[in-house]
DSSP file (Angstrom, degrees, kcal/mol; ACC not computed):
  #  RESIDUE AA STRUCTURE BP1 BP2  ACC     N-H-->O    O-->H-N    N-H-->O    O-->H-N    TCO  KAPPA ALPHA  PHI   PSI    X-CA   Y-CA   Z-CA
    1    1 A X              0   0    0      0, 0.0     3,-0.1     0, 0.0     0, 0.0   0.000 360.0 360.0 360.0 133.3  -49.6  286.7  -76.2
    2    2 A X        +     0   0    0      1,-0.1     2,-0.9     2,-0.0     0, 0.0   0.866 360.0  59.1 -62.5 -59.8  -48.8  287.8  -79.6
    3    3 A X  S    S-     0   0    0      3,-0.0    -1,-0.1     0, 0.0     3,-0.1  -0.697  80.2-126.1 -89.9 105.7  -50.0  284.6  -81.7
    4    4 A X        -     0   0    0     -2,-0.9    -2,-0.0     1,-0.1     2,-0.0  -0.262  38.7 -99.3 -29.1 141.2  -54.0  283.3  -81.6
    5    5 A X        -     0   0    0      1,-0.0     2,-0.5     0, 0.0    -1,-0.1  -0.038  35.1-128.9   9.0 134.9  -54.3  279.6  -80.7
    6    6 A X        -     0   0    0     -3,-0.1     2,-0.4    -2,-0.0    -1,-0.0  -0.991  22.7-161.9-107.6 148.6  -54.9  277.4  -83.6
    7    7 A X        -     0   0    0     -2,-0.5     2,-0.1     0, 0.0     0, 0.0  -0.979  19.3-120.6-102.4 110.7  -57.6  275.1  -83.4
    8    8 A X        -     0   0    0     -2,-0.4     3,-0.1     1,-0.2    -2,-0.0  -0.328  31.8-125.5 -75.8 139.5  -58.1  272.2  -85.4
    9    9 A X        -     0   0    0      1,-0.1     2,-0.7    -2,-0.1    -1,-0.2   0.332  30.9 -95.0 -85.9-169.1  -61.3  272.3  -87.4
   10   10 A X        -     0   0    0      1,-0.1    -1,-0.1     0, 0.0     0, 0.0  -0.634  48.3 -92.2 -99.1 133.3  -63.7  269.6  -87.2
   11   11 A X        -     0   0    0     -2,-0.7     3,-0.1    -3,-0.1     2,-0.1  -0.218  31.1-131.6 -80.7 138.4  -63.7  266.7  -89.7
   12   12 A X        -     0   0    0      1,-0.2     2,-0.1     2,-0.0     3,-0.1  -0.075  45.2 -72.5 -62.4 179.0  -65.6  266.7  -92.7
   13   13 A X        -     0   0    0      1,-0.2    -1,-0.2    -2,-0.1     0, 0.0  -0.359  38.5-141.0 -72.1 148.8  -67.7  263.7  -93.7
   14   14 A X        -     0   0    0     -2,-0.1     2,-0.3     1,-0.1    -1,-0.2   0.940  41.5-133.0 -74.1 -52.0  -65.3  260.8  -94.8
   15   15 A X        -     0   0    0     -3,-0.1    -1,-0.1     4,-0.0     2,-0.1  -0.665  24.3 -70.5 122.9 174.8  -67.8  260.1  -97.5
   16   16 A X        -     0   0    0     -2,-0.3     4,-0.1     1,-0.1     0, 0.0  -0.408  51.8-106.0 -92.5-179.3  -69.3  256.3  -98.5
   17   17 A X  S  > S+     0   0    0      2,-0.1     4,-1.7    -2,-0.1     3,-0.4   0.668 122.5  56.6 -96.7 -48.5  -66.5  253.8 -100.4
   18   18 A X  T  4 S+     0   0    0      1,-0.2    -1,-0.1     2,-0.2    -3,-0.0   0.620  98.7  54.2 -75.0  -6.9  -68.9  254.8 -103.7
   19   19 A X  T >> S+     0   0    0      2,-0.2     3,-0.7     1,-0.1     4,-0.5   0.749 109.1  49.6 -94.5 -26.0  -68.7  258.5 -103.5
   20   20 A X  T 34 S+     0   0    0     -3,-0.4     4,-0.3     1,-0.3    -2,-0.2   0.881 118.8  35.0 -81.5 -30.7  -65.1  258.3 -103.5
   21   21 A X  T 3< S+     0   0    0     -4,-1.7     4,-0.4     1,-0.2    -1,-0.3  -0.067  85.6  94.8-108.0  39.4  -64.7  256.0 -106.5
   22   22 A X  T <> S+     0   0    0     -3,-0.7     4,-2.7     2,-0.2     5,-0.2   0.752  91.8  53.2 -94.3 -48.1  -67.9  257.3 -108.9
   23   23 A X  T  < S+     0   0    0     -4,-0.5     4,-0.4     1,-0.3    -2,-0.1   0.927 109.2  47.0 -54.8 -47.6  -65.0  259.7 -110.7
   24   24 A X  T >> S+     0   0    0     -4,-0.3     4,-1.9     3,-0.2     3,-1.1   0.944 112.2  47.6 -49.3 -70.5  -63.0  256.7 -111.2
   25   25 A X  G >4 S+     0   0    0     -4,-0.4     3,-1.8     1,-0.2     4,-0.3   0.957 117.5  44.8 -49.2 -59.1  -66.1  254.5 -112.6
   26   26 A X  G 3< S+     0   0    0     -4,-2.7    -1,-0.2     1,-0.2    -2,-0.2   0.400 107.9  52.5 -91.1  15.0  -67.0  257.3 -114.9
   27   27 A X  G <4 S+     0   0    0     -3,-1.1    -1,-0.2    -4,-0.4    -2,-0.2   0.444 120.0  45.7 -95.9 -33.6  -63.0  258.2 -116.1
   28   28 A X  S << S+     0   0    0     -4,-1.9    -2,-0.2    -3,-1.8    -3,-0.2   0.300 108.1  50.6-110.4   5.7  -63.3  254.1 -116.9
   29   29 A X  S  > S+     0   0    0     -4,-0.3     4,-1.7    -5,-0.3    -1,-0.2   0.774 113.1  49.1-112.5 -25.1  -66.7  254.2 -118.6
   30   30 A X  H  >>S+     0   0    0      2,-0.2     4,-0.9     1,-0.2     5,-0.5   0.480 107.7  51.5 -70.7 -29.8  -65.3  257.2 -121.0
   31   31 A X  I  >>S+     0   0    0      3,-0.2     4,-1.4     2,-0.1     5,-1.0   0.849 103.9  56.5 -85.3 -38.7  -62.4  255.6 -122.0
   32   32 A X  I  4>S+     0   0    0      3,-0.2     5,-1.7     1,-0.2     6,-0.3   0.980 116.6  39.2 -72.3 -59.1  -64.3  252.1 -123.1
   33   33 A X  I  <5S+     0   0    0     -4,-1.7    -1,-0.2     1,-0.2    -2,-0.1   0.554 125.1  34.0 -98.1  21.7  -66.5  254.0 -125.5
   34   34 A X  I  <5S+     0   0    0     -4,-0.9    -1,-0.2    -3,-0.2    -2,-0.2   0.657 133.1  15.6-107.1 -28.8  -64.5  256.1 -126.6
   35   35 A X  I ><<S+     0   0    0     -4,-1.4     3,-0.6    -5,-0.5     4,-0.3   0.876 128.7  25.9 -79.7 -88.0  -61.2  254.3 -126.8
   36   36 A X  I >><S+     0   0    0     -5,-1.0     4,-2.2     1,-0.3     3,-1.9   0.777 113.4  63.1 -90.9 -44.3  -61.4  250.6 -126.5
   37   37 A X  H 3><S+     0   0    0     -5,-1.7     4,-1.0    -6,-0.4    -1,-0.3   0.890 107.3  42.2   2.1 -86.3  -64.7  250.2 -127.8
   38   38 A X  H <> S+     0   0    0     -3,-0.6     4,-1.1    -6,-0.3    -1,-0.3   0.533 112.4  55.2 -62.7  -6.6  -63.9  251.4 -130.9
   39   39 A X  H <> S+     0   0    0     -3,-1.9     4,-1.3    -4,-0.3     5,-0.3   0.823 101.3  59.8 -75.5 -62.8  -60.4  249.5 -131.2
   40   40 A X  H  < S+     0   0    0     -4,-2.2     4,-0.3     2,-0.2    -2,-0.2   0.617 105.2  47.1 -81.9  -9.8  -61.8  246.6 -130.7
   41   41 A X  H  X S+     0   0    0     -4,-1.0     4,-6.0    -5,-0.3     3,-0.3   0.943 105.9  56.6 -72.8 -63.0  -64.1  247.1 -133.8
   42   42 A X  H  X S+     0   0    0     -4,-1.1     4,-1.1     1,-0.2    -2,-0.2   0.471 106.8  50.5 -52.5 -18.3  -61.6  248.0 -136.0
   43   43 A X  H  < S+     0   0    0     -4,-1.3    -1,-0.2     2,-0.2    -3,-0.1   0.761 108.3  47.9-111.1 -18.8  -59.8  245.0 -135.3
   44   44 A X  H >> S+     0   0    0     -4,-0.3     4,-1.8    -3,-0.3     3,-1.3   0.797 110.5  58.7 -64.1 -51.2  -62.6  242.5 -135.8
   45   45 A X  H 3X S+     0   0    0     -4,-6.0     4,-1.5     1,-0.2    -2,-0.2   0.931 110.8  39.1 -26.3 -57.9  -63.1  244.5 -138.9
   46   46 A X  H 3X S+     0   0    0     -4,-1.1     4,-1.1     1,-0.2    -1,-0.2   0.406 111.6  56.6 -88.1   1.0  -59.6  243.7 -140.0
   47   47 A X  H <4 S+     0   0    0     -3,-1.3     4,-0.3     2,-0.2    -1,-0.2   0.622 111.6  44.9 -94.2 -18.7  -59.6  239.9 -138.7
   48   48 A X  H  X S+     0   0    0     -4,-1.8     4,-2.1     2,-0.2    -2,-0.2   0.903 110.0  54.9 -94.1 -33.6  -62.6  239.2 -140.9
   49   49 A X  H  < S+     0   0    0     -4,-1.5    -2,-0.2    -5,-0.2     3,-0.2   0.973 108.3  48.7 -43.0 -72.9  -61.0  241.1 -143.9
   50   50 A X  T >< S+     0   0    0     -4,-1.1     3,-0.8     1,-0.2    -1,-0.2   0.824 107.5  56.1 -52.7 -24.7  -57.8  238.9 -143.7
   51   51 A X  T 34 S+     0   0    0     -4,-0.3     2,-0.3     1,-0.3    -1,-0.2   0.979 104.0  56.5 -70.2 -45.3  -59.8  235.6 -143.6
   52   52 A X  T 3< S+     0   0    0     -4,-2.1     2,-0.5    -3,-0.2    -1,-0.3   0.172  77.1 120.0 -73.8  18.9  -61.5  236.6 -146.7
   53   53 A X    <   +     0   0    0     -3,-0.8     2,-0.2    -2,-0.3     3,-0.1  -0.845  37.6 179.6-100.8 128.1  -58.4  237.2 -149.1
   54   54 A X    >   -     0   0    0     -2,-0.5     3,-1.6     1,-0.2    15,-0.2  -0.546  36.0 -72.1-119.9 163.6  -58.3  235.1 -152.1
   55   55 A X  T 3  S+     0   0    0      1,-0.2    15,-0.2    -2,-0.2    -1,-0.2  -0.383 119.7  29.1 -70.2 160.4  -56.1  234.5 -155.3
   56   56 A X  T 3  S+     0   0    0     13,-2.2    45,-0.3     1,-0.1    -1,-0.2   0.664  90.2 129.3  61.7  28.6  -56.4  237.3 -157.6
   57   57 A X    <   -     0   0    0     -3,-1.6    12,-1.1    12,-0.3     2,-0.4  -0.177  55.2-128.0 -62.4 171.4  -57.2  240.1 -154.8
   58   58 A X  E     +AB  68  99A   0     41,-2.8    41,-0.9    10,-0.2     2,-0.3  -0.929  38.8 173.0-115.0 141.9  -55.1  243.5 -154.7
   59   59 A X  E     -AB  67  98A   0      8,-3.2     8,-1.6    -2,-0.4     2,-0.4  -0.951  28.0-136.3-145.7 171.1  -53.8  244.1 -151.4
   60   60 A X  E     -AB  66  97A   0     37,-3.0    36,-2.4    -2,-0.3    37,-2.1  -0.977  17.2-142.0 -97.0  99.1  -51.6  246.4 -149.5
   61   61 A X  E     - B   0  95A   0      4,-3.6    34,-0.2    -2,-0.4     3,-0.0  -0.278  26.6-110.9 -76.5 168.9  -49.1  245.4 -147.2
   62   62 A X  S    S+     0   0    0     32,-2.9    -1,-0.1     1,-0.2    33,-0.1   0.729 115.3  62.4 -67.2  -6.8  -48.2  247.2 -144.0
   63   63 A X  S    S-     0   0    0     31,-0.2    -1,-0.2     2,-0.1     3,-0.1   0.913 118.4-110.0 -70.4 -45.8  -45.1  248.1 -145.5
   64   64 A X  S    S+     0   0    0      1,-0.2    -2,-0.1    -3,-0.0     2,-0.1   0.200  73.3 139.9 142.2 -11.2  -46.6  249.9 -148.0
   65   65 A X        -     0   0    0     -5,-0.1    -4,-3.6     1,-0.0     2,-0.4  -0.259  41.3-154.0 -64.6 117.7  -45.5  247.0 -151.0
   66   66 A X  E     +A   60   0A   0     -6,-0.3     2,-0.2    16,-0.1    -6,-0.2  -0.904  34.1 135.1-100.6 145.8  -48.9  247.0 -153.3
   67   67 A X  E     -A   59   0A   0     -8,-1.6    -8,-3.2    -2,-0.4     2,-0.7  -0.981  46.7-112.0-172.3-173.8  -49.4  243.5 -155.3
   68   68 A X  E     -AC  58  81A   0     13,-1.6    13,-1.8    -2,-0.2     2,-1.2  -0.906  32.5-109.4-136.6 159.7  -52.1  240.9 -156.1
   69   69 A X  E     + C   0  80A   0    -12,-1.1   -13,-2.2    -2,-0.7   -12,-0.3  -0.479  33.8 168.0 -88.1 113.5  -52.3  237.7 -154.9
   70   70 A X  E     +     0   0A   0      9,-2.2     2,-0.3    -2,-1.2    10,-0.2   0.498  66.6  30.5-115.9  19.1  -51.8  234.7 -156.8
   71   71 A X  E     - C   0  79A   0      8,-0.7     8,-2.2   -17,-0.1     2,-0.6  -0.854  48.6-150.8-168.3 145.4  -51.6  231.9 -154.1
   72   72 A X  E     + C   0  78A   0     -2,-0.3     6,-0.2     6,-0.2     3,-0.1  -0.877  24.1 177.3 -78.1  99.7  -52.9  231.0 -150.5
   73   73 A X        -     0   0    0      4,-1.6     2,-0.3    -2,-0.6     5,-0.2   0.879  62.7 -27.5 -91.9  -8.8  -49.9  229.0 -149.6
   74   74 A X  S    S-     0   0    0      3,-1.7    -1,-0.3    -3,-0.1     3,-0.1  -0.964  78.8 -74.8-155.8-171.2  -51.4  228.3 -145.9
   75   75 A X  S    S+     0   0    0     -2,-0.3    17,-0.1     1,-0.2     3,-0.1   0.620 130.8  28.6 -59.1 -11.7  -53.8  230.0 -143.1
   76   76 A X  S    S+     0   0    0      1,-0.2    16,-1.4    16,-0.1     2,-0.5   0.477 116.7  58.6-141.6  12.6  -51.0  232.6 -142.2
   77   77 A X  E     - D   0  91A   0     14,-0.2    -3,-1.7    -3,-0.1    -4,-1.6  -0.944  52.2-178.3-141.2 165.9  -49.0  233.1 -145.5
   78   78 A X  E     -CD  72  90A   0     12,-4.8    12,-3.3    -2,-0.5     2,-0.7  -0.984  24.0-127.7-165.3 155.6  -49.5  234.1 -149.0
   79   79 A X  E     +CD  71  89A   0     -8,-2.2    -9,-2.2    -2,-0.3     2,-0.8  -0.616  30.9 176.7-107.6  89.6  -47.7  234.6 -152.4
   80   80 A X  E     -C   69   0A   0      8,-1.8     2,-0.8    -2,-0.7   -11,-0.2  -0.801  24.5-136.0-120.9 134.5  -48.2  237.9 -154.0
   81   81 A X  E     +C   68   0A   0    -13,-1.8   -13,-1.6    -2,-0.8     6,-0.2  -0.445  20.3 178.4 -74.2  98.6  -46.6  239.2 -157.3
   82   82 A X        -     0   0    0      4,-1.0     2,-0.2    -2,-0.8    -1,-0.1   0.830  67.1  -1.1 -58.4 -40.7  -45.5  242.5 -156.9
   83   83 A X  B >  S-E   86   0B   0      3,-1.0     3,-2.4    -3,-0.1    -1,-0.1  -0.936 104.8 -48.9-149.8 168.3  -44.2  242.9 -160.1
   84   84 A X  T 3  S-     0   0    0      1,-0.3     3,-0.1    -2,-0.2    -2,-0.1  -0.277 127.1  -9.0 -57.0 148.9  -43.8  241.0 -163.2
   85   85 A X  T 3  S+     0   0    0      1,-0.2     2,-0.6    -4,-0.0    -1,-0.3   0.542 111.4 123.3  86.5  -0.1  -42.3  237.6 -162.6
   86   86 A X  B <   +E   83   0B   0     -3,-2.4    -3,-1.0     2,-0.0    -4,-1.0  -0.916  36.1 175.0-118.8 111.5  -41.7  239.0 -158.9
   87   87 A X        +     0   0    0     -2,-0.6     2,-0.3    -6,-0.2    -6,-0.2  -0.798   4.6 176.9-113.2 169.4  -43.3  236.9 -156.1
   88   88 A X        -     0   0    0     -2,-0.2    -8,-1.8    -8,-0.2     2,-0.7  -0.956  27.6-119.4-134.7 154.9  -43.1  237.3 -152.4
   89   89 A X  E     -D   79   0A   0     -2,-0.3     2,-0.3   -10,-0.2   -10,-0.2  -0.922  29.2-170.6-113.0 125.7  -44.5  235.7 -149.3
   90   90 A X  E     -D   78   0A   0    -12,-3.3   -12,-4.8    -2,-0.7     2,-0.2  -0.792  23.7-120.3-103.2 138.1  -46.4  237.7 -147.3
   91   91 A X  E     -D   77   0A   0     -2,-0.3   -14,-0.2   -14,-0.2     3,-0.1  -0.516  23.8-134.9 -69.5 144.3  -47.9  237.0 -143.5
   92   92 A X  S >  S+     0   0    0    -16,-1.4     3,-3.4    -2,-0.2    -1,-0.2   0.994 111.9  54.5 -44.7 -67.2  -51.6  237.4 -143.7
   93   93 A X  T 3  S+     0   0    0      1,-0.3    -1,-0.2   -17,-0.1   -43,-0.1   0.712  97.0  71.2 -44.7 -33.5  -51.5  239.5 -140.4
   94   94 A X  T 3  S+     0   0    0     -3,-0.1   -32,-2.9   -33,-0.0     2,-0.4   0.365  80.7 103.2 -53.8 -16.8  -48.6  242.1 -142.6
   95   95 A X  E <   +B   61   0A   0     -3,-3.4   -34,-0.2   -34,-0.2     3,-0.1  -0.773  44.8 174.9-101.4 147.7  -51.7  243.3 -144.8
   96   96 A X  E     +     0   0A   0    -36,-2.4     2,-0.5     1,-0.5   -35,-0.2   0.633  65.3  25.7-109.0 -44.9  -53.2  246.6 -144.1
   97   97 A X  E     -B   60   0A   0    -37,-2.1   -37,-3.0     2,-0.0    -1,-0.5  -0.971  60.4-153.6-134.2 148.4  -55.8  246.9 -147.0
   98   98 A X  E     -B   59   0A   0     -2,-0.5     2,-0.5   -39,-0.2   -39,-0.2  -0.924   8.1-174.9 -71.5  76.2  -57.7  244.6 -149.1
   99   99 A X  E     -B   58   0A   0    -41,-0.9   -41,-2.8    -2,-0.3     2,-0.2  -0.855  10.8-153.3 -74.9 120.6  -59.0  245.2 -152.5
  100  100 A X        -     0   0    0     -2,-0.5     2,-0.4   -43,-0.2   -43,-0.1  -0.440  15.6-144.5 -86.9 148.0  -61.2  242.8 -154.4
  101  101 A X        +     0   0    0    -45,-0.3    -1,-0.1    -2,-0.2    -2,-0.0  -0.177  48.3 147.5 -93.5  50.5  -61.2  242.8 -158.0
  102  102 A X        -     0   0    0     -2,-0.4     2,-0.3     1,-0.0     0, 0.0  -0.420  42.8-138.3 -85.6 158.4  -65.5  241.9 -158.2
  103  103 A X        -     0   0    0     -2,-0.0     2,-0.4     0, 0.0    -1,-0.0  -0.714  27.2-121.9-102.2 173.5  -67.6  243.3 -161.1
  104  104 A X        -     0   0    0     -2,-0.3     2,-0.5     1,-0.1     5,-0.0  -0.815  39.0 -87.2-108.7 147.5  -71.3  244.6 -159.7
  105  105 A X    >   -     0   0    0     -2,-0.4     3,-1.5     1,-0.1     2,-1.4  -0.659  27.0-119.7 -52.2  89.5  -74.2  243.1 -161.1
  106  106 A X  T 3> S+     0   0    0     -2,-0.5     4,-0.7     1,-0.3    -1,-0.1   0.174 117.0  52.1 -17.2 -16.8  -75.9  244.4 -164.3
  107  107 A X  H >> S+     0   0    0     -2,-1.4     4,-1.5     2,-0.1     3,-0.8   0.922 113.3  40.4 -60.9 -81.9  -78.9  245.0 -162.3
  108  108 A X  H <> S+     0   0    0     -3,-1.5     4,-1.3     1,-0.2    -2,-0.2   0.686 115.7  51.0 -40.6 -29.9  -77.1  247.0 -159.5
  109  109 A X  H 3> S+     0   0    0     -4,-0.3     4,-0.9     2,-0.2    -1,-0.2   0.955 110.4  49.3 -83.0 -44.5  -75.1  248.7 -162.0
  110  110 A X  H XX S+     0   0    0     -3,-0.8     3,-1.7    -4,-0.7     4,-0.5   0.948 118.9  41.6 -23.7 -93.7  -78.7  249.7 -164.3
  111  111 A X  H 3X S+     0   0    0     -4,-1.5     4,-1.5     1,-0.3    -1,-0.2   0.647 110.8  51.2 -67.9 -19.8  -80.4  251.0 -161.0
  112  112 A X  H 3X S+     0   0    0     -4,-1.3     4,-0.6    -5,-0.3    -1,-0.3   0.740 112.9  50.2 -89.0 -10.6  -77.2  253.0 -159.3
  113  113 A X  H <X S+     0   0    0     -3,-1.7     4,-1.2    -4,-0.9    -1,-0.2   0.579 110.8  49.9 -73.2 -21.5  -76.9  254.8 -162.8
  114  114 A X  H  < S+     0   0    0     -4,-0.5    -2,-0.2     2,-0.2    -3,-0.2   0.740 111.9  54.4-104.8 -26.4  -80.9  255.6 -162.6
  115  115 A X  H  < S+     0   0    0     -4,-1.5    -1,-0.2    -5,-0.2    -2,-0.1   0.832 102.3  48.3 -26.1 -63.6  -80.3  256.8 -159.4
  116  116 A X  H  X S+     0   0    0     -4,-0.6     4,-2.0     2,-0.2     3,-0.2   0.852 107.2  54.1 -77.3 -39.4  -78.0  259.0 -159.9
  117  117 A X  H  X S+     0   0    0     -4,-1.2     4,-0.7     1,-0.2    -1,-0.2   0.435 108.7  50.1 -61.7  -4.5  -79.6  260.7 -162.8
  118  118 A X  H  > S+     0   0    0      2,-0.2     4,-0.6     3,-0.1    -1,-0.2   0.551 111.6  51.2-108.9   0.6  -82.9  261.4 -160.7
  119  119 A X  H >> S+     0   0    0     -3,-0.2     4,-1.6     2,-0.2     3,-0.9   0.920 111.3  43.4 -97.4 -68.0  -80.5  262.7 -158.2
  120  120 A X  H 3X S+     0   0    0     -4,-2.0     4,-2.7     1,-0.3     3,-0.4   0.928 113.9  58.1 -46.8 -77.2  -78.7  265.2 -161.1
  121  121 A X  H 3X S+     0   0    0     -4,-0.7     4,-1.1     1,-0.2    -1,-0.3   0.743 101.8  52.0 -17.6 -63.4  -82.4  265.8 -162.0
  122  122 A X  H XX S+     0   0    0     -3,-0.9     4,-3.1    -4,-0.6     3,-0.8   0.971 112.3  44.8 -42.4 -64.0  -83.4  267.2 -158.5
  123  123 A X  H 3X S+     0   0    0     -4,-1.6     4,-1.7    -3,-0.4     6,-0.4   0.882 109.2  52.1 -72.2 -24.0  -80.7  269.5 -158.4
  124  124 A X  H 3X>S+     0   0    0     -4,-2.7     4,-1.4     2,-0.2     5,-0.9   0.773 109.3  52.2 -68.1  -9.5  -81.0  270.9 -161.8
  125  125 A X  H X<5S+     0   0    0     -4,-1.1     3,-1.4    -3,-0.8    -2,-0.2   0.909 112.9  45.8 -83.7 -75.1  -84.5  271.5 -161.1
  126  126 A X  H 3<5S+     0   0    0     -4,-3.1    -2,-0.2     1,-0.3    -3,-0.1   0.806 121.5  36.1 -28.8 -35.7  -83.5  273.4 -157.7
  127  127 A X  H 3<5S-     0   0    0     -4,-1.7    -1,-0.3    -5,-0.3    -2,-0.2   0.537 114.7-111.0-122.7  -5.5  -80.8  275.4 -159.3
  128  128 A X  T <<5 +     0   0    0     -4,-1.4    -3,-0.2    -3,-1.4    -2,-0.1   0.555  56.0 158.1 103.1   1.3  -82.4  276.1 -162.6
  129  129 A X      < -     0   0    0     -5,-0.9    -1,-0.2    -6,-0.4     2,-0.2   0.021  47.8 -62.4 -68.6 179.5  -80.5  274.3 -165.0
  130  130 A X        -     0   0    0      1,-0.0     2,-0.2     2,-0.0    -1,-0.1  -0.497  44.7-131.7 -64.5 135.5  -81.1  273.0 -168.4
  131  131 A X              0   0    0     -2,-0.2    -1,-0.0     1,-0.1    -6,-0.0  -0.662 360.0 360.0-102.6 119.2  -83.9  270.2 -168.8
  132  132 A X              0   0    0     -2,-0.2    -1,-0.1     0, 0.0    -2,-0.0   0.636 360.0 360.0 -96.1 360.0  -82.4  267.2 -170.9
């Protein structure tokens, strides 16, 4: 005879139920902190951000329309001036960014200024600069 026999080889181990699905566990454990994890921040970020919009804010909508707000008229809509004499109603959930118009506190303002100059200070020192 021309052609060898084949033989069928002798079974591997099947394996435990956990061995087979550990890739799987650790394919789902890389995706939650890197995907959903971080989604799920960002979107709490942005739920607590929309609660907190008040009259006289700047906001963005997701369209891209910038205006400021000059009335709550309920929990999901609000009246912002785009332009002069130009109002619109916007869904809460429709804004992408929030900006508050607050001033900082003469204190805070005092110490991030004293800061900044002992910072300046450091590096002129480093780099040889002029002494005021």
């Amino acid at each position: 005879m021309l052609i060898s026999p084949a033989y069928a080889q002798a079974a591997g181990g099947a394996g435990g139920g956990l061995e087979a699905f550990l890739p799987l566990i650790l394919i789902f454990i890389v995706f939650y902190f890197l995907m959903i994890r971080p989604q799920q921040k960002r979107a709490k970020e942005h739920k607590a951000m929309l609660e907190a919009v008040r009259r006289g804010d700047n906001v963005v909508t997701s369209g891209g329309i910038i205006g400021k707000v000059t009335k709550v008229d309920s929990d999901s809509e609000l009246s912002v001036e785009i332009a002069k004499d130009i109002v619109v109603k916007v869904r809460r959930e429709m804004l992408a960014q929030v900006t508050s118009k607050t001033d900082p506190v003469k204190g805070e303002e005092a110490a991030d200024k004293a800061e900044k100059t002992e910072q300046a200070g450091g590096l002129k020192k480093l780099f040889g600069g002029k002494k005021d």
